[in-house]
N, C-alpha and C positions, 0 to 999 in steps of 0.2 A: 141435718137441716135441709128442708129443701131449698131448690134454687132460687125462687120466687121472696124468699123468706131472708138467704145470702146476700142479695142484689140489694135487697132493703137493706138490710143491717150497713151493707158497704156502704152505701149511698149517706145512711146516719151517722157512720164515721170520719167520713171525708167532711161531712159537713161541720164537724165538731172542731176534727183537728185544726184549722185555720186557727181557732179559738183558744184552744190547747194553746199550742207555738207563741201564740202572741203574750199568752200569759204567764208562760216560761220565760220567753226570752226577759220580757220587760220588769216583772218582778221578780222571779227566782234565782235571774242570773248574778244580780252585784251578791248576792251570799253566799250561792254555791261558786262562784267563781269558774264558770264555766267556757270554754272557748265559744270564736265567735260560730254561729251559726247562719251559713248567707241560703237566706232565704227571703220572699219577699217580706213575710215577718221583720227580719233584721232589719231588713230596709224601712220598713213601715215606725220601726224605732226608732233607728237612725235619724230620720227627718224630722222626729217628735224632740229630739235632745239639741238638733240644730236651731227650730225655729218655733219650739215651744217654751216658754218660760223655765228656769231652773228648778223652782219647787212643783211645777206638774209633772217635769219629766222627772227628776230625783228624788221625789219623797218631799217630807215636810223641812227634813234637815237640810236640803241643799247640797250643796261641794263647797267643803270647807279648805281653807290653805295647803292644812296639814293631809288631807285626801288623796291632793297632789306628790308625784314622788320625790323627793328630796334632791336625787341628781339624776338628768340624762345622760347615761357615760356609753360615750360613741366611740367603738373601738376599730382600727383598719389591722387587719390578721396582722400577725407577725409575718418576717421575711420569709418569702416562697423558696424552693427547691431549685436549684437549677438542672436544665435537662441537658442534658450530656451532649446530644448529636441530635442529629437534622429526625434521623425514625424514629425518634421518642418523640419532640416538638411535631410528627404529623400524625400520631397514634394518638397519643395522650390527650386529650381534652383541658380544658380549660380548672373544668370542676372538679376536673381530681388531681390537681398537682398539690403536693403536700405541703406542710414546712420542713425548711432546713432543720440543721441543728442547732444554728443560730436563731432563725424563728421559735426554735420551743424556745430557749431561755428568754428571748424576748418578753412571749408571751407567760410564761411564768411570775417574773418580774413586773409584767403589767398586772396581773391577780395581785400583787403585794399592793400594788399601790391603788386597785381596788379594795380591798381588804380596808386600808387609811379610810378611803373615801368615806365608807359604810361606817364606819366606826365616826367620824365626824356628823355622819348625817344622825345618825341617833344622839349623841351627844346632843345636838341644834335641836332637834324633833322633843327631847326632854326637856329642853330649856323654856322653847314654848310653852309646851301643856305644861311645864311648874307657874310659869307666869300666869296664862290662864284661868288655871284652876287654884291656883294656891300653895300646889303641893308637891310632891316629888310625883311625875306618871310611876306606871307599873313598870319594874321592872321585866315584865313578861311585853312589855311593845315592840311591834315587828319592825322598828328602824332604822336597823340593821341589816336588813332582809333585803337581797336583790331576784329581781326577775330577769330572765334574761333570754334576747331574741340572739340567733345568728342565721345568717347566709349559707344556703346547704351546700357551699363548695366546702370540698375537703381541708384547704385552709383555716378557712374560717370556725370548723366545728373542731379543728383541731388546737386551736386557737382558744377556744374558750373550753375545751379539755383542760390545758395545761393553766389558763387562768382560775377556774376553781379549784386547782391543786391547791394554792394559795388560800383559800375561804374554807372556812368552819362550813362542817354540812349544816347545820342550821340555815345558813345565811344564803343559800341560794333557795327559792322558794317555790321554784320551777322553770321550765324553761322552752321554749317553743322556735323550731325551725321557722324562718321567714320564706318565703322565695322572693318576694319583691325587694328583700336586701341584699341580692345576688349583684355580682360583677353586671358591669357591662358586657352585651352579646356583641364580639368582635367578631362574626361571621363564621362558626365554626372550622375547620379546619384550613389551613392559606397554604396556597404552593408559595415554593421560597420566592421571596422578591414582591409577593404581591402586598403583603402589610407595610412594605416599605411606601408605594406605591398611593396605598391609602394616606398613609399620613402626608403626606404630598398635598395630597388633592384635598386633604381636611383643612390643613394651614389655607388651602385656596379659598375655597368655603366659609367657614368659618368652622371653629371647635366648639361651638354649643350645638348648631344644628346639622351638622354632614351627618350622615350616617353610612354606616359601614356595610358593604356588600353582604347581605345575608343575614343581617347584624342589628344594631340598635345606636341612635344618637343620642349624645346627652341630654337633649331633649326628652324621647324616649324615658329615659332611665329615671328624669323628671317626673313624669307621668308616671309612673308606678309609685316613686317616691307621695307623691298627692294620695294616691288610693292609700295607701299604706298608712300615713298619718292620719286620713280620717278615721279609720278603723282603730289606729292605737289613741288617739282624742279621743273618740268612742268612750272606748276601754278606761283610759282615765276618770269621765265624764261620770261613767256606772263605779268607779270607785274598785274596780279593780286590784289596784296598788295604791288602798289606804294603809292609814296607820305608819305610814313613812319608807314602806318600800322603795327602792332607788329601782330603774329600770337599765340593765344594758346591752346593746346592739353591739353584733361582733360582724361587721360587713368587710366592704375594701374601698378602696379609697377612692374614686372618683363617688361612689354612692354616699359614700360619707359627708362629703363633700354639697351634694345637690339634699342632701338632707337638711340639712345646713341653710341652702337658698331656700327651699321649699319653707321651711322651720321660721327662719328670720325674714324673710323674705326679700331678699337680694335681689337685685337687676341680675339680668345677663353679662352686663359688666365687670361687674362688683363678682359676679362668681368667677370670671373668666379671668380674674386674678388673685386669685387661691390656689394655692399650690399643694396639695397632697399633707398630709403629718405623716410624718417618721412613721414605720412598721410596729406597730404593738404601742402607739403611743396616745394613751386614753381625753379626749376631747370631750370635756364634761357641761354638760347646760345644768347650773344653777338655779334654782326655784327661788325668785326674788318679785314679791309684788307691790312697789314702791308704790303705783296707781294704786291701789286699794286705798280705803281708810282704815289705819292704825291696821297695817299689815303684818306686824307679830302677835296680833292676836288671831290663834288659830280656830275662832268661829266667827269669822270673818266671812261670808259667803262670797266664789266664784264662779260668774255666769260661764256657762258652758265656751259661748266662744272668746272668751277671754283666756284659755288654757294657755297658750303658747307665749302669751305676751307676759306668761309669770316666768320667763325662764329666760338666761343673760350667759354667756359665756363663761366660764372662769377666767382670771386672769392670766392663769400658764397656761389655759386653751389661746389663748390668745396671741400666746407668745409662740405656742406651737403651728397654729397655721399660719404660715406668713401668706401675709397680704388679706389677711382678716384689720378694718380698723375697729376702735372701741365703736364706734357708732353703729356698724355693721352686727358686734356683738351679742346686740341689747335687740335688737329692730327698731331702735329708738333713735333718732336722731336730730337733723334739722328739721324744722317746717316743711310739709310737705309741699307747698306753694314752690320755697326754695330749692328742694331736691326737685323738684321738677324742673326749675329753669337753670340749673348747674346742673342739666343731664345731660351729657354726650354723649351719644348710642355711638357705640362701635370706633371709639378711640382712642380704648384704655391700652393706658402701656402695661403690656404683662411684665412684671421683677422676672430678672434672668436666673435662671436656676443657682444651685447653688453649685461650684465648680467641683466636679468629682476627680476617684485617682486614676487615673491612665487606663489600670490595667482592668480596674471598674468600667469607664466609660469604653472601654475597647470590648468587653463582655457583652454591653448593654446595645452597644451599635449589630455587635452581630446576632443576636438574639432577635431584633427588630427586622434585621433585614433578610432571619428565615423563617419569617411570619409568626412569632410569638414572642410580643416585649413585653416589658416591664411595666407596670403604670407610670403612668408620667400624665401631670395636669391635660384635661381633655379641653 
């Protein structure tokens, strides 16, 4: 070919592809199920699902109840390794400390009571469509099927290793690394004394917005938390995890946590007294959409940004993060009139931890003051 002839053909291809991409992304992708692609395409979608009508942006069908996935189940790793001496805590990294061997069985035992979860959600998922339609669904429905995000710390992927031990290979229906559900950046490496030092000057500060030498503020970690959820909304919105797949995130716990304010959408207050859940211990959001009209019937159509206000704590989530209230739960509460003038920036009493054993809280003190602790509420 000559090159006069190349330069043309390029120039015909380039102009094409924009057109391709768009008509990939937007129609081929809810059937092939395909990851996200960021490009301005994506984006050019993106904005279409945000602030275009439901049946232009999804088809004629819409987003129906049952579209959505049955449970959000929010998991913080099982218990971390502890590191022996000072030159492991300044070699070792953040991302790669492992679990114990008490965090595997944790996290084993958390896949059981995922395994329940899933088995409940198809149960509910069949009860509907027999109501709907008349009839028993297929036994061939995916909802029992989970998808599942985790954090590429070594933790966390080990973590959800040991929780699909527990699950039928069926039931897990893929699975995808996050980076925006990663730890908090506490400033890579600390000479001894200096993490001490931070947490010092945080309590001065404040613990939503200090940030850490090198590092990231809960704020920060907010801000990722935001990009994150538009993109799994998204993914919802295209039907992604229809048919009743349950979705689950295996992060750590302060992330968990700002997923949660981000999700329900919490003051700074209202976060900054929440405390952490127990290691391996599954925080589930419920799919309940009381606003609908006649919201057990699963062709019920939901506007795209109505997603997150179909979704309520469970009850033992409830019970698992203290200082979660039921109002907080739901994102439902008083008047909003009312929560605005019974709002007190920056006066909440934080609940005091709960009291550990000696020879625990004597571990945790010295771990902190040679620059790598434990989590503890930020």
């Amino acid at each position: 070919m000559q090159r006069g002839s190349l330069v043309a053909a390029t120039a015909a291809a380039r102009a094409v592809l924009p057109t391709l991409i768009s008509q990939s992304w937007c129609i081929q992708w809810p059937a092939q199920q395909q990851h996200r692609a960021y490009s301005s395409q994506s984006r050019q979608c993106e904005q279409q699902t945000v602030t275009g009508s439901v049946q232009a942006s999804l088809g004629e069908d819409g987003l129906s109840v049952t579209d959505l996935p049955p449970y959000i189940i929010l998991l913080r790793h099982g218990e971390s390794a502890g590191l022996e001496n000072l030159q492991e805590l300044l070699q070792i990294p953040n991302h790669r400390v492992p679990l114990s061997a008490q965090g595997v069985q944790q996290s084993f035992a958390a896949g059981q009571q995922v395994h329940q979860l899933l088995h409940d959600a198809h149960d509910h998922h069949q009860q509907q469509q027999q109501q709907h339609n008349g009839h028993d669904a297929s036994s061939s429905s995916r909802s029992s099927k989970v998808f599942m995000y985790t954090s590429p710390f070594l933790r966390c992927i080990q973590t959800a290793q040991h929780v699909v031990r527990a699950l039928k290979d069926e039931q897990l229906v893929g699975f995808q690394e996050e980076v925006q559900l990663r730890e908090q950046d506490w400033g890579n490496f600390q000479a001894p004394g200096q993490q001490t030092r931070n947490y010092e000057e945080r309590l001065k500060y404040g613990r939503f917005f200090f940030r850490f030498p090198e590092g990231e503020s809960a704020a920060d970690v907010y801000d990722r938390m935001t990009m994150f959820q538009d993109h799994f909304v998204r993914d919802i919105a295209y039907k992604r995890f229809a048919g009743g797949t349950s979705v689950m995130m295996v992060t750590h716990g302060l992330a968990l946590r700002l997923f949660l304010m981000r999700w329900l959408h919490w003051t700074v207050d209202e976060f900054l007294q929440v405390h952490n859940p127990p290691t391996a211990a599954p925080v589930v959001l419920v799919r309940e959409c009381p606003q609908l009209p006649n919201p057990g019937n699963p062709g019920i159509c939901v506007p795209a940004e109505a997603i997150k206000a179909c979704y309520r704590l469970s009850h033992n989530s409830l019970a698992v993060l203290r200082g979660v209230t039921e109002g907080m739960g739901s994102g439902k509460g008083i008047s909003s009139k009312q929560q605005l003038l019974d709002w007190r920036p920056y006066q909440v009493q934080v609940p005091p931890p709960p009291k550990m054993d000696p020879a625990v809280e004597a571990k945790v003190h010295e771990l902190m003051n040679i620059g790598y602790g434990v989590e503890t509420p930020a």
